[in-house]
ROROVO-740078 format. One record per atom (N, C-alpha, C): residue in three letters; chain; atom name; x, y, z. Coordinates in pm, 1 decimal. Layout:
// residues N
<panu "ALA"; "A"; "CA"; <X; Y; Z>>
...
This chain:
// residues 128
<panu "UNK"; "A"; "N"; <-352.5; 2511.4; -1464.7>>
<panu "UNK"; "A"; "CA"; <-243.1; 2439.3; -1403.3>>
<panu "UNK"; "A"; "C"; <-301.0; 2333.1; -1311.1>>
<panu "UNK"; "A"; "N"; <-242.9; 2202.3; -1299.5>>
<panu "UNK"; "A"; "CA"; <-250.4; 2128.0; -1217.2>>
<panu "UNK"; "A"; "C"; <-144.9; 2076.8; -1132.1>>
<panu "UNK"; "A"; "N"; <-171.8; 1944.0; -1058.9>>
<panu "UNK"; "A"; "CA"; <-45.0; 1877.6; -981.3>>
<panu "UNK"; "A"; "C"; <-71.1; 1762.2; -1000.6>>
<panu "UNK"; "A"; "N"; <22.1; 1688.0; -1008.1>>
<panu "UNK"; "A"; "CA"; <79.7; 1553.1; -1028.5>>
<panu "UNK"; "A"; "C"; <97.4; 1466.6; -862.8>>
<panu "UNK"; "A"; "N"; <-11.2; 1342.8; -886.3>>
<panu "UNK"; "A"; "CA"; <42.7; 1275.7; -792.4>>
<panu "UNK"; "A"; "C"; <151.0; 1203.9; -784.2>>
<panu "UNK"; "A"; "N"; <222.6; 1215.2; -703.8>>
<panu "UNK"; "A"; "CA"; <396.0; 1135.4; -693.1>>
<panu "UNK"; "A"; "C"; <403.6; 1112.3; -615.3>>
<panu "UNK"; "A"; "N"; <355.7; 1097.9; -469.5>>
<panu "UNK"; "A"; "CA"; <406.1; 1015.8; -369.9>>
<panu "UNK"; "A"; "C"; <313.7; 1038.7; -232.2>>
<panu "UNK"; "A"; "N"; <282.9; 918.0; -141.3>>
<panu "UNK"; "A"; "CA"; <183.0; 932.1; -79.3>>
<panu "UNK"; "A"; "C"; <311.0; 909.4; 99.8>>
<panu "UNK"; "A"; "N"; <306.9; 981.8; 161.5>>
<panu "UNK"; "A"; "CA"; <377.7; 947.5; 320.1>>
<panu "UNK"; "A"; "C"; <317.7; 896.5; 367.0>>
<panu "UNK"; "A"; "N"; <386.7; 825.6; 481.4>>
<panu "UNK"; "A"; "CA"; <312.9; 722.4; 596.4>>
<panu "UNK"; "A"; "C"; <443.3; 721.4; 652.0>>
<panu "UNK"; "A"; "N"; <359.2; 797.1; 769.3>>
<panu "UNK"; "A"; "CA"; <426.5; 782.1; 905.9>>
<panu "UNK"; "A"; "C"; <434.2; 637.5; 1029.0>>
<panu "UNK"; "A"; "N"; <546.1; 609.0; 1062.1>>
<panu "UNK"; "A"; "CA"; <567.4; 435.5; 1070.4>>
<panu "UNK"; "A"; "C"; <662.2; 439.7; 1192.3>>
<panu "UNK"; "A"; "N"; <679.8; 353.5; 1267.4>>
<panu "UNK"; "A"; "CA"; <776.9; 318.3; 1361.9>>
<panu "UNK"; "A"; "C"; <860.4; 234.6; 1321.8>>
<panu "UNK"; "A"; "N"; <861.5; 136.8; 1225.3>>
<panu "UNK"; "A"; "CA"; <972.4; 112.1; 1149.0>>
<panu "UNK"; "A"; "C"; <943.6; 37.7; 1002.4>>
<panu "UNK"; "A"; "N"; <1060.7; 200.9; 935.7>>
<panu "UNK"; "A"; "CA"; <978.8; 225.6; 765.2>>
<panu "UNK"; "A"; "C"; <1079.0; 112.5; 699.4>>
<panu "UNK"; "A"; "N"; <1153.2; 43.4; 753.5>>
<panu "UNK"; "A"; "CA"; <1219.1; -41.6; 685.5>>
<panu "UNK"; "A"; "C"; <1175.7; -152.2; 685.9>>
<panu "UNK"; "A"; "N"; <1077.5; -214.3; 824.2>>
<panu "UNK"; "A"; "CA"; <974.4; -356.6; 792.2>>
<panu "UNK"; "A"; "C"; <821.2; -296.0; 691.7>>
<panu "UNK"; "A"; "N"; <774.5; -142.6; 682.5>>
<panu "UNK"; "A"; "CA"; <687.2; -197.8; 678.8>>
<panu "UNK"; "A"; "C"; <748.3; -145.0; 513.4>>
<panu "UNK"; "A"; "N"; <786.1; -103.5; 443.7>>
<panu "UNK"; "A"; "CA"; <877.7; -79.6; 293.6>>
<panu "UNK"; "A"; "C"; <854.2; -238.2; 266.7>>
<panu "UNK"; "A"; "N"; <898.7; -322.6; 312.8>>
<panu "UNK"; "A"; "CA"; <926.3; -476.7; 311.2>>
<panu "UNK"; "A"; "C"; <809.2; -511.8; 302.9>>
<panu "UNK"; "A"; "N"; <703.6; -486.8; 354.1>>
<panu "UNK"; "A"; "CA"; <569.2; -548.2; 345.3>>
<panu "UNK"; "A"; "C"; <505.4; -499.9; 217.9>>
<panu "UNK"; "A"; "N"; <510.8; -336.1; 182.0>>
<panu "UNK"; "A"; "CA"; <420.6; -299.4; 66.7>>
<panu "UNK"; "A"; "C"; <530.6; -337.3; -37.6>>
<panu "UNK"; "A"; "N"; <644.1; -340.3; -20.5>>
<panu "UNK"; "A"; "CA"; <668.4; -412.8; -143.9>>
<panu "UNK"; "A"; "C"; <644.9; -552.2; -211.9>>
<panu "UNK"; "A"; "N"; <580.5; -601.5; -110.5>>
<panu "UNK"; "A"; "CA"; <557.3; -709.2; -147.9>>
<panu "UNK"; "A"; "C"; <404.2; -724.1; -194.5>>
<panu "UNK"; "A"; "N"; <311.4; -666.2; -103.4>>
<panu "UNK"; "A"; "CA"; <215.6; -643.1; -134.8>>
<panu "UNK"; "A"; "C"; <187.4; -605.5; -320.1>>
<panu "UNK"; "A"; "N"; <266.4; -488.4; -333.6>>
<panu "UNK"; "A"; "CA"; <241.0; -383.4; -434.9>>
<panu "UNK"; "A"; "C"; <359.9; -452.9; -569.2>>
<panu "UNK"; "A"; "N"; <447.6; -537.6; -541.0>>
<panu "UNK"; "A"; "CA"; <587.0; -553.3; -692.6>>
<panu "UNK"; "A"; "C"; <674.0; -460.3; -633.9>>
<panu "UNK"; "A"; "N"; <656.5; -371.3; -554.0>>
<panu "UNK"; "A"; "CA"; <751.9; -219.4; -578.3>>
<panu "UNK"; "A"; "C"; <874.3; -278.4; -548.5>>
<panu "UNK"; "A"; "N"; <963.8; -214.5; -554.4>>
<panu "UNK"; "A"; "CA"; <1144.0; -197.8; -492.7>>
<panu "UNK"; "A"; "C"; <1154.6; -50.3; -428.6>>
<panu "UNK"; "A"; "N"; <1240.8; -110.3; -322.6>>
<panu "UNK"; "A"; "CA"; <1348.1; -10.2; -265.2>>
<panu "UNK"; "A"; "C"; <1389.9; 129.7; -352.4>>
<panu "UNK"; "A"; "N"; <1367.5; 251.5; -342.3>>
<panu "UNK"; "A"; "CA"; <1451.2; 370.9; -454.3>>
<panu "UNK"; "A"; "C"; <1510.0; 408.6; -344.4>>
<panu "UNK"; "A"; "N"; <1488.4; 449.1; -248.8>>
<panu "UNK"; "A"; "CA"; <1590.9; 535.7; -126.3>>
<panu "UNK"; "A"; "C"; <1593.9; 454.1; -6.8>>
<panu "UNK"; "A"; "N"; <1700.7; 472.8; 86.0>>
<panu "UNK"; "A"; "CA"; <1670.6; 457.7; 230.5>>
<panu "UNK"; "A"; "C"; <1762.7; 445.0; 334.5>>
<panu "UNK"; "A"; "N"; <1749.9; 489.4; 452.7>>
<panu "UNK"; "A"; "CA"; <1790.1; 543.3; 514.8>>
<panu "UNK"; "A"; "C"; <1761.9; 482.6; 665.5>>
<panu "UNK"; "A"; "N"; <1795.9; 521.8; 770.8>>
<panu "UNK"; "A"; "CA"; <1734.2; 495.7; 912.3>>
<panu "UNK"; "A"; "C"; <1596.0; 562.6; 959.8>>
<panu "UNK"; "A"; "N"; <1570.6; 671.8; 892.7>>
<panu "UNK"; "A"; "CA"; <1501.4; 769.5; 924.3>>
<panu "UNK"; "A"; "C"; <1329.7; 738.5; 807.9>>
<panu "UNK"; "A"; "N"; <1371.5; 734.6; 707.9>>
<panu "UNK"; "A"; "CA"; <1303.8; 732.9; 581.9>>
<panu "UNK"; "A"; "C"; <1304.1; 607.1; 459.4>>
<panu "UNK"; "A"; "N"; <1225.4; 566.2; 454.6>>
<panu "UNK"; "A"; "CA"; <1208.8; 462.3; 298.5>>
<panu "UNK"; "A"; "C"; <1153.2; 477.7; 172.2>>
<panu "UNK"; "A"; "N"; <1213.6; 502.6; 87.0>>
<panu "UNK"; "A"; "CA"; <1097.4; 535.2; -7.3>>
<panu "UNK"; "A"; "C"; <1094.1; 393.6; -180.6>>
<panu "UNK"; "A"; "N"; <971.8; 322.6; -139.2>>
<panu "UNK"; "A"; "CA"; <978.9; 267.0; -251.0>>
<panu "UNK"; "A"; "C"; <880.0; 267.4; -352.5>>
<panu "UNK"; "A"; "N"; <918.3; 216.4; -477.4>>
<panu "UNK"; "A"; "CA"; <819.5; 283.4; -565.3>>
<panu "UNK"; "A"; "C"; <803.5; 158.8; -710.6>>
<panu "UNK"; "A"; "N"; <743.0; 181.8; -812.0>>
<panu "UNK"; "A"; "CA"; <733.5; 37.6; -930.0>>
<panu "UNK"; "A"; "C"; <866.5; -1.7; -981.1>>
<panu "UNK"; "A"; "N"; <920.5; -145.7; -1015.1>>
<panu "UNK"; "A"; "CA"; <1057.4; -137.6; -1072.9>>
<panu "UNK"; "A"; "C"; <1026.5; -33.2; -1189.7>>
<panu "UNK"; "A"; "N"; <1159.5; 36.0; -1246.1>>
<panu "UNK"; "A"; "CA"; <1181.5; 62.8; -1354.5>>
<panu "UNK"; "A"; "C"; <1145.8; 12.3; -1506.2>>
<panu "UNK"; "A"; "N"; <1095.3; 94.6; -1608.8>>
<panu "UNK"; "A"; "CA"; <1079.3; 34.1; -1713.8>>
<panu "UNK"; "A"; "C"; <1089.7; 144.5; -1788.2>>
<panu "UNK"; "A"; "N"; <1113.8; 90.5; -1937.2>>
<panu "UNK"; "A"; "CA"; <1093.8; 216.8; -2026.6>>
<panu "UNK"; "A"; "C"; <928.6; 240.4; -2034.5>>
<panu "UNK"; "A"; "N"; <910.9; 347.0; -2059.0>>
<panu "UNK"; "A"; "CA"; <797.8; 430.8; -2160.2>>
<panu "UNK"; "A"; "C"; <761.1; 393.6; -2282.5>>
<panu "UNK"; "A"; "N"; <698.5; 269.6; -2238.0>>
<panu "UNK"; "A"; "CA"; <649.9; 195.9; -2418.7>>
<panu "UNK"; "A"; "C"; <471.0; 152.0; -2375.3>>
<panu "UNK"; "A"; "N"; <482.5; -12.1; -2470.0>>
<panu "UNK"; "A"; "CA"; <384.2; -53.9; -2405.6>>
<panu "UNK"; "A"; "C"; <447.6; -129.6; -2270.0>>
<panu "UNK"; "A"; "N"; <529.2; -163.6; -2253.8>>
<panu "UNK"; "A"; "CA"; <570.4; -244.9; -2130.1>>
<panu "UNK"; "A"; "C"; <495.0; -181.4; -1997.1>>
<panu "UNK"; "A"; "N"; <458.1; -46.2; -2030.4>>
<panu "UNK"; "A"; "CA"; <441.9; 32.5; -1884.5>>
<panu "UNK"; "A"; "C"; <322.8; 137.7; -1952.2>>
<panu "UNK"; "A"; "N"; <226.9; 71.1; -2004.7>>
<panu "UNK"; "A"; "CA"; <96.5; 203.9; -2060.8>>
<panu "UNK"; "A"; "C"; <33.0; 242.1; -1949.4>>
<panu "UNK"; "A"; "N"; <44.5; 376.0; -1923.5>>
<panu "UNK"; "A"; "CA"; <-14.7; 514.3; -1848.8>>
<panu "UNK"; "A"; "C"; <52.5; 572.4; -1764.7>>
<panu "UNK"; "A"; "N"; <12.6; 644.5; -1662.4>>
<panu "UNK"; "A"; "CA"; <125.0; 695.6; -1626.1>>
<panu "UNK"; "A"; "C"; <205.4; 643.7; -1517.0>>
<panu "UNK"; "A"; "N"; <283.4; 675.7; -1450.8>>
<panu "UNK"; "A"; "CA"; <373.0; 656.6; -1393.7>>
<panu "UNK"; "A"; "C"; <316.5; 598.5; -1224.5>>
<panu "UNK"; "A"; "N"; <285.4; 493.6; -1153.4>>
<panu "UNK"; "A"; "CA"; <236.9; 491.2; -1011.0>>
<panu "UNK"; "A"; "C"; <295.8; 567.5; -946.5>>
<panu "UNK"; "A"; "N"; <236.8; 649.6; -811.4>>
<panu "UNK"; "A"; "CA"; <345.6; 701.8; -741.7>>
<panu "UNK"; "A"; "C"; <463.0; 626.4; -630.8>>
<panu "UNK"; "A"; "N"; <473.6; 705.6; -591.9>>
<panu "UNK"; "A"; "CA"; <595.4; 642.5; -487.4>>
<panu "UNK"; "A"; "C"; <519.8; 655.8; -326.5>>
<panu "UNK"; "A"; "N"; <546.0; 552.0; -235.9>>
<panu "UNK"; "A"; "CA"; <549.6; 575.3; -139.6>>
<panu "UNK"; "A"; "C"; <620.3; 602.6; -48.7>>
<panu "UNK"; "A"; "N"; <645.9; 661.1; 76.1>>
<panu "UNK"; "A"; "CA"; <776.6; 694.3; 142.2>>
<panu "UNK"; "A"; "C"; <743.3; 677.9; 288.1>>
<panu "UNK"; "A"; "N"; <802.4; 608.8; 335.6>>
<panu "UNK"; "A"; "CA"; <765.2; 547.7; 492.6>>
<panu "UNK"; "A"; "C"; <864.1; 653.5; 560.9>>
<panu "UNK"; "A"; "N"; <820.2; 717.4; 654.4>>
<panu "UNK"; "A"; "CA"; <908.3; 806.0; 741.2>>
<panu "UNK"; "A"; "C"; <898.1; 733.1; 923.5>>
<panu "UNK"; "A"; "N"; <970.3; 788.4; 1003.8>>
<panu "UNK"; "A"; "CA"; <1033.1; 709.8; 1132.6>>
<panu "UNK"; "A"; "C"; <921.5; 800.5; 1198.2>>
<panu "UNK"; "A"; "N"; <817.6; 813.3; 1287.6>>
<panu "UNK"; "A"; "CA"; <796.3; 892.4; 1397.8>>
<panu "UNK"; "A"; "C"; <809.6; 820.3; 1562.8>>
<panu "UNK"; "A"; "N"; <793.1; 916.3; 1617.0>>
<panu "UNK"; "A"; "CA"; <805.8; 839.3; 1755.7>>
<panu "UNK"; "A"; "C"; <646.2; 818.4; 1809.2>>
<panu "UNK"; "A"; "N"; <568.6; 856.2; 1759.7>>
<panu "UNK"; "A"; "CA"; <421.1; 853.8; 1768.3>>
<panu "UNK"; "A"; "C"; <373.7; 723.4; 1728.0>>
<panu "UNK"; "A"; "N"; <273.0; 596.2; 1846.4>>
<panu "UNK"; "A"; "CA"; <207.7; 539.6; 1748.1>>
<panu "UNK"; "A"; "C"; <68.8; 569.5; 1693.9>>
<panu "UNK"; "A"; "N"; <39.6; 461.4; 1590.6>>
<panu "UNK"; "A"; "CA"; <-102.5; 485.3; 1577.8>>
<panu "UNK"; "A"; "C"; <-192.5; 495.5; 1627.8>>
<panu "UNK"; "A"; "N"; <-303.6; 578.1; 1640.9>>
<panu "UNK"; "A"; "CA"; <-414.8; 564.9; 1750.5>>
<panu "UNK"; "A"; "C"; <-582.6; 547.3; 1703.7>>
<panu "UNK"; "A"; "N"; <-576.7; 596.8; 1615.8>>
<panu "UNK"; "A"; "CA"; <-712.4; 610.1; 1510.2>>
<panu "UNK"; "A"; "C"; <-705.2; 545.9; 1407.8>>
<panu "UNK"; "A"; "N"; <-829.4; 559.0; 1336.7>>
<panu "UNK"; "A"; "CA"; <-839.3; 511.3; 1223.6>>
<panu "UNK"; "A"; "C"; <-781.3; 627.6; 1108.7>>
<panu "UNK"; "A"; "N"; <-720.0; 553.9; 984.6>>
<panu "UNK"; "A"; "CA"; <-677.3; 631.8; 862.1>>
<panu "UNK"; "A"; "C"; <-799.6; 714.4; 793.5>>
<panu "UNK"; "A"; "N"; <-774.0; 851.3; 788.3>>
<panu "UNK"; "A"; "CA"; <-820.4; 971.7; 743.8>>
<panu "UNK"; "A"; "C"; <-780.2; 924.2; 571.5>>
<panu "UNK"; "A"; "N"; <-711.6; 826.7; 557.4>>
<panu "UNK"; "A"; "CA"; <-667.6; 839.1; 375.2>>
<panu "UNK"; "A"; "C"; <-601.5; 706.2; 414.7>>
<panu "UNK"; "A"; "N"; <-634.7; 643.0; 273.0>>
<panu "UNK"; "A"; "CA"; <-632.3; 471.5; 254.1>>
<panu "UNK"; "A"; "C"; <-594.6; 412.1; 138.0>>
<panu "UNK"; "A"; "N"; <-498.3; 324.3; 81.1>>
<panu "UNK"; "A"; "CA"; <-444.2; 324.8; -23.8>>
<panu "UNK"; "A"; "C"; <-592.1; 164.5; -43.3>>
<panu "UNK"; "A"; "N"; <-648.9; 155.7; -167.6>>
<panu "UNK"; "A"; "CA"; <-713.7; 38.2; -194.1>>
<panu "UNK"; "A"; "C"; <-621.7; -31.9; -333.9>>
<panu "UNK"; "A"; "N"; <-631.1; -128.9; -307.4>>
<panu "UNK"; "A"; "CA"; <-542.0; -207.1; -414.6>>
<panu "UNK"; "A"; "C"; <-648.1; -307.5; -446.7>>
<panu "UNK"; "A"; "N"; <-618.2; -375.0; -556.5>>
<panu "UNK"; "A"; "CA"; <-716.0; -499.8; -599.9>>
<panu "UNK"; "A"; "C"; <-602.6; -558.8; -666.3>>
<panu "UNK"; "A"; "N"; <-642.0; -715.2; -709.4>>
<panu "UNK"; "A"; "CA"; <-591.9; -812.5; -759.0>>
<panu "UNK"; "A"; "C"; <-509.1; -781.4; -876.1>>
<panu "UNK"; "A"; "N"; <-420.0; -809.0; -957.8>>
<panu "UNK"; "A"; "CA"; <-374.5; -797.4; -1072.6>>
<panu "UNK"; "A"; "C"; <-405.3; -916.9; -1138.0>>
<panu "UNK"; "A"; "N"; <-334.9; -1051.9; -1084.5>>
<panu "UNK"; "A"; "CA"; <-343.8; -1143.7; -1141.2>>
<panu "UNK"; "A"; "C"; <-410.1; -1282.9; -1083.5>>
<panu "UNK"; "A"; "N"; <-573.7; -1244.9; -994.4>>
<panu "UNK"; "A"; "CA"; <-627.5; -1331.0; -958.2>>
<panu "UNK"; "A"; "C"; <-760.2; -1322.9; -879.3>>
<panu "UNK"; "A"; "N"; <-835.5; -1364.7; -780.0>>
<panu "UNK"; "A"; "CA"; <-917.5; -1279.5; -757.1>>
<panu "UNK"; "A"; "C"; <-923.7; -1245.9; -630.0>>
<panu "UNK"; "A"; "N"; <-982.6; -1194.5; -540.7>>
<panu "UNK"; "A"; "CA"; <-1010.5; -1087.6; -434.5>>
<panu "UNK"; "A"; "C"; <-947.7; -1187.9; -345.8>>
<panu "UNK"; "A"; "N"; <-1062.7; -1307.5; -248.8>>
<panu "UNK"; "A"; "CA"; <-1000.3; -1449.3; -217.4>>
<panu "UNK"; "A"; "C"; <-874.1; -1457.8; -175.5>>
<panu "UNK"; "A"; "N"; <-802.8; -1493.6; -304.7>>
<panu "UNK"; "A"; "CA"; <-692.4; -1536.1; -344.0>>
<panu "UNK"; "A"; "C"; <-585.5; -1400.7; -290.5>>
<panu "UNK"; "A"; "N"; <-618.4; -1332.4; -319.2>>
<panu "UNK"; "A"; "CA"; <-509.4; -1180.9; -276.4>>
<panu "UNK"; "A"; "C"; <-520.7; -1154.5; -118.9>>
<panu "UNK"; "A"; "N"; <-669.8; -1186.5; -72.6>>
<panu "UNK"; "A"; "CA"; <-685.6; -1144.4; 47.3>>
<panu "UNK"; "A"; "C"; <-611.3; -1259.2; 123.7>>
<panu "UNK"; "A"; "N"; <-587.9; -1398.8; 108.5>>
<panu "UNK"; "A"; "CA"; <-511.2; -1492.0; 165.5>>
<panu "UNK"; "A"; "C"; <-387.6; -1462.5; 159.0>>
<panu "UNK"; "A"; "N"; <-334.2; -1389.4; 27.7>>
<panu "UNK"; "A"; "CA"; <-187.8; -1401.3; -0.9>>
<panu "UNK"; "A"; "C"; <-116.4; -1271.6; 76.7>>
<panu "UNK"; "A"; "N"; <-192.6; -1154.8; 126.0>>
<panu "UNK"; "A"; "CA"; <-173.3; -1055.8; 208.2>>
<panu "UNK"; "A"; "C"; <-223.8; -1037.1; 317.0>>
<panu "UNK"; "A"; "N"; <-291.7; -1175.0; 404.5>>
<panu "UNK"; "A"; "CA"; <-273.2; -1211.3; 552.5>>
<panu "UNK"; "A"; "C"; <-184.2; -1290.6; 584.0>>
<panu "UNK"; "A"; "N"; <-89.6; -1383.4; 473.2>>
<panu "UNK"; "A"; "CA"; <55.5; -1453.2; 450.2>>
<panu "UNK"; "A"; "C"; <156.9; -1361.7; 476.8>>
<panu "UNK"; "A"; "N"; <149.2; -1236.0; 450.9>>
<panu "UNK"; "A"; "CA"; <230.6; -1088.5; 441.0>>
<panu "UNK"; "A"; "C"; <254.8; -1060.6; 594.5>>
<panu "UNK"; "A"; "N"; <179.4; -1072.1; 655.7>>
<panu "UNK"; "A"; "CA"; <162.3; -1003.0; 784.8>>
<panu "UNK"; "A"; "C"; <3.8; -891.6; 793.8>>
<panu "UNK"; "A"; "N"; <-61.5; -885.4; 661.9>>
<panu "UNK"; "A"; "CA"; <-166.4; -814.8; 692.2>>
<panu "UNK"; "A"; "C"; <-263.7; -861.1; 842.2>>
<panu "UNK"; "A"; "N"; <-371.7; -789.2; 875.3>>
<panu "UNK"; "A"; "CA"; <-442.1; -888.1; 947.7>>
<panu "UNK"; "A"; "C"; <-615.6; -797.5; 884.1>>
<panu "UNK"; "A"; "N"; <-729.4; -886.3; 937.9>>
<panu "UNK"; "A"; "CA"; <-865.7; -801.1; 907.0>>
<panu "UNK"; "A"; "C"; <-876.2; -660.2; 984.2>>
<panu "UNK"; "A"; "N"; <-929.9; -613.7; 926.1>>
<panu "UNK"; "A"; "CA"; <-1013.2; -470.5; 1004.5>>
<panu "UNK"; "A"; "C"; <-1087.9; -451.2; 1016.6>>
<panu "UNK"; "A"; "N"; <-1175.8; -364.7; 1106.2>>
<panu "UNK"; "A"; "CA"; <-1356.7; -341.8; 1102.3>>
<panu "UNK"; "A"; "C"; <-1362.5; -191.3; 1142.4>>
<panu "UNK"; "A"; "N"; <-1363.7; -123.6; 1041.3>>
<panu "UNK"; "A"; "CA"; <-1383.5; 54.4; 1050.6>>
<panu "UNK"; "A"; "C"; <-1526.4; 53.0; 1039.3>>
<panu "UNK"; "A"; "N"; <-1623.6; -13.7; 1051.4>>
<panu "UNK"; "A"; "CA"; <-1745.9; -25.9; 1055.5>>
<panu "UNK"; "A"; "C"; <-1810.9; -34.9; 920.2>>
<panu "UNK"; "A"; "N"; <-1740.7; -104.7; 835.8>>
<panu "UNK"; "A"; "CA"; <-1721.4; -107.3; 643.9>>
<panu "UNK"; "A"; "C"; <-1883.9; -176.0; 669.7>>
<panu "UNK"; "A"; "N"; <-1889.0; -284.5; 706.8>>
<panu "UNK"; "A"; "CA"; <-2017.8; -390.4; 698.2>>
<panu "UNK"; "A"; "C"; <-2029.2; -478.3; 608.6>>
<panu "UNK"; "A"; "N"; <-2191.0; -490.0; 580.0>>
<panu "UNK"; "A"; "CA"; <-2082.7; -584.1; 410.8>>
<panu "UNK"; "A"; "C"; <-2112.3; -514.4; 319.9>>
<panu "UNK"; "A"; "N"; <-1998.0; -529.6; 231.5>>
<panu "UNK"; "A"; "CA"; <-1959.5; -470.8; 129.1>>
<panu "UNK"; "A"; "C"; <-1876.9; -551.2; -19.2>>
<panu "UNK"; "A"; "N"; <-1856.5; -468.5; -66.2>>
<panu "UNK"; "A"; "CA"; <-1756.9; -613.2; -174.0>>
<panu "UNK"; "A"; "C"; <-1600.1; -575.0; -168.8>>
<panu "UNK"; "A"; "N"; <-1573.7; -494.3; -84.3>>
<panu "UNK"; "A"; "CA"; <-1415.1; -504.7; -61.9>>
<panu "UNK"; "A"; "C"; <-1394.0; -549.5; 105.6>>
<panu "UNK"; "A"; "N"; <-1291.9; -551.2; 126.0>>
<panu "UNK"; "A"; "CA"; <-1231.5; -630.4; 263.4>>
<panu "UNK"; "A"; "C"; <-1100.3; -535.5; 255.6>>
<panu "UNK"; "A"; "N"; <-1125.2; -492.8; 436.6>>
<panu "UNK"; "A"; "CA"; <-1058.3; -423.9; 525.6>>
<panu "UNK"; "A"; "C"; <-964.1; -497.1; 607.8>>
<panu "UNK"; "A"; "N"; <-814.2; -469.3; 510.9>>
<panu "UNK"; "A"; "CA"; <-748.2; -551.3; 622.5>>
<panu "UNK"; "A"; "C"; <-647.2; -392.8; 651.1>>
<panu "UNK"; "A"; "N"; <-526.6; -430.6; 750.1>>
<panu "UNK"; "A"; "CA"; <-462.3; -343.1; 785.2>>
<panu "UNK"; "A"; "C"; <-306.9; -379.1; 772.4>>
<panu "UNK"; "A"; "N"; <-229.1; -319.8; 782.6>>
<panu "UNK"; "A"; "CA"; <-102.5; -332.8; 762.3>>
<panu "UNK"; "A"; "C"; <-27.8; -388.8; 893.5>>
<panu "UNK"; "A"; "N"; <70.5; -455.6; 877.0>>
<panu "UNK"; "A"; "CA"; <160.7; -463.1; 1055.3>>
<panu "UNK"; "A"; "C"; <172.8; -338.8; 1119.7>>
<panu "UNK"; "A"; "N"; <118.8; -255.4; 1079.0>>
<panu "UNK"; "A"; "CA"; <172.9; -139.3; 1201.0>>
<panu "UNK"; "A"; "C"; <9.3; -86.0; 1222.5>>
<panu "UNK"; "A"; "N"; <-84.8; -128.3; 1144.8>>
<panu "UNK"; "A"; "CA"; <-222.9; -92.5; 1150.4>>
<panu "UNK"; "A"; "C"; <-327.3; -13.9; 1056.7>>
<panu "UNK"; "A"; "N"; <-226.9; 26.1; 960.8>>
<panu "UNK"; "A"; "CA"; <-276.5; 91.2; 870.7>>
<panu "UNK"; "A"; "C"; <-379.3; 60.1; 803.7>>
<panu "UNK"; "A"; "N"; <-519.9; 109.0; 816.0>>
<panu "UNK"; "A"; "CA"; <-614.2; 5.1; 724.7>>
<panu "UNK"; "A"; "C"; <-603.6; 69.4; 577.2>>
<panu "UNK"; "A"; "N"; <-661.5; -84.3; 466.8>>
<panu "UNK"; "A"; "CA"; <-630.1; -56.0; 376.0>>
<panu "UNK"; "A"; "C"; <-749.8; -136.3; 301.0>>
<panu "UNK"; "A"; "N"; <-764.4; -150.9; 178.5>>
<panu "UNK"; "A"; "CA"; <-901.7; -204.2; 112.2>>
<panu "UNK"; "A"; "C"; <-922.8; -286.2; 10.6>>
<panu "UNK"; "A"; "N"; <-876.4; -407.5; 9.2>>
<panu "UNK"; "A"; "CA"; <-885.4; -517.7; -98.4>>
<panu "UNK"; "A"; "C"; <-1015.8; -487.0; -191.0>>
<panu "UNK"; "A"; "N"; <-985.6; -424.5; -296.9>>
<panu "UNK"; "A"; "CA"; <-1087.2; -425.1; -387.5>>
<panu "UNK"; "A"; "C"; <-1175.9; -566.1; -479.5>>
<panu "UNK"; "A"; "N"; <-1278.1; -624.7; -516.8>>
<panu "UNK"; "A"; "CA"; <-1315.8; -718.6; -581.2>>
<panu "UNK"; "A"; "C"; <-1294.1; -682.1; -735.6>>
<panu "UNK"; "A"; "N"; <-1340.9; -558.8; -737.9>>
<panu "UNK"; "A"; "CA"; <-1298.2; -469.3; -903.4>>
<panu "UNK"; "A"; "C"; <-1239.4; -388.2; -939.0>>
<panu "UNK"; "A"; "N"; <-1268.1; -274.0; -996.6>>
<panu "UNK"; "A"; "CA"; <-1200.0; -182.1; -1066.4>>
<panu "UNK"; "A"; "C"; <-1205.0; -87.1; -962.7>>
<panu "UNK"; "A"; "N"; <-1338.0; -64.0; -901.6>>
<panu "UNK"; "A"; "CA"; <-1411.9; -2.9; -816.8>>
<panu "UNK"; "A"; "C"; <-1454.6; -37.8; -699.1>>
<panu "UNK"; "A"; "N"; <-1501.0; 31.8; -592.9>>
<panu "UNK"; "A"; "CA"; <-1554.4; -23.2; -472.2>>
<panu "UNK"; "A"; "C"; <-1702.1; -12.4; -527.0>>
């Protein structure tokens, strides 16, 4: 037996700007939401080739009254779809991203963070 990844939380002070940001970041849409909770996830498609493998998960922004204080224990890395590293890393400091320095150094991905601080990891490839 195994488990299925389906959905990653992030705890937020407000899950309705930052829903707005990874959707933009990521294509996703809106599936739920609430005052409390956001959860968005890939548009819809059928199960053909339109959508080969499996399913991305969902993310779900929840409300705490806590802010951030540390660095992320767990980090979503994304890379380009349709261009290259550069080009994505400009188009998601346009977003509201900003840089980060978790003490990465150099490397071939780039640490930026989310509006609320979340760091996260512009990939150059497939791989870090």
């Amino acid at each position: 037996m195994t488990s299925a990844f389906t959905e990653l939380a992030i705890d937020c002070a407000d899950p309705r700007a930052l829903a707005r940001f990874w959707c933009a970041v990521l294509g996703y849409e809106v599936q739920e939401a609430d005052e409390e909770i956001v959860t968005i996830g890939a548009p819809a498609a059928a199960a053909s080739a339109d959508r080969p493998g499996p399913v991305p998960p969902v993310l779900t922004f929840a409300r705490v009254p806590e802010p951030k204080t540390v660095k992320n224990r767990v980090h979503l890395d994304v890379r380009p779809s349709d261009g290259d590293q550069d080009d994505e890393v400009r188009r998601l400091l346009g977003l509201g991203a900003r840089y980060a320095d978790v003490g990465q150094g150099a490397e071939s991905w780039v640490v930026l963070a989310d509006p609320e601080g979340n760091e996260f990891c512009v990939l150059a490839g497939r791989r870090p």
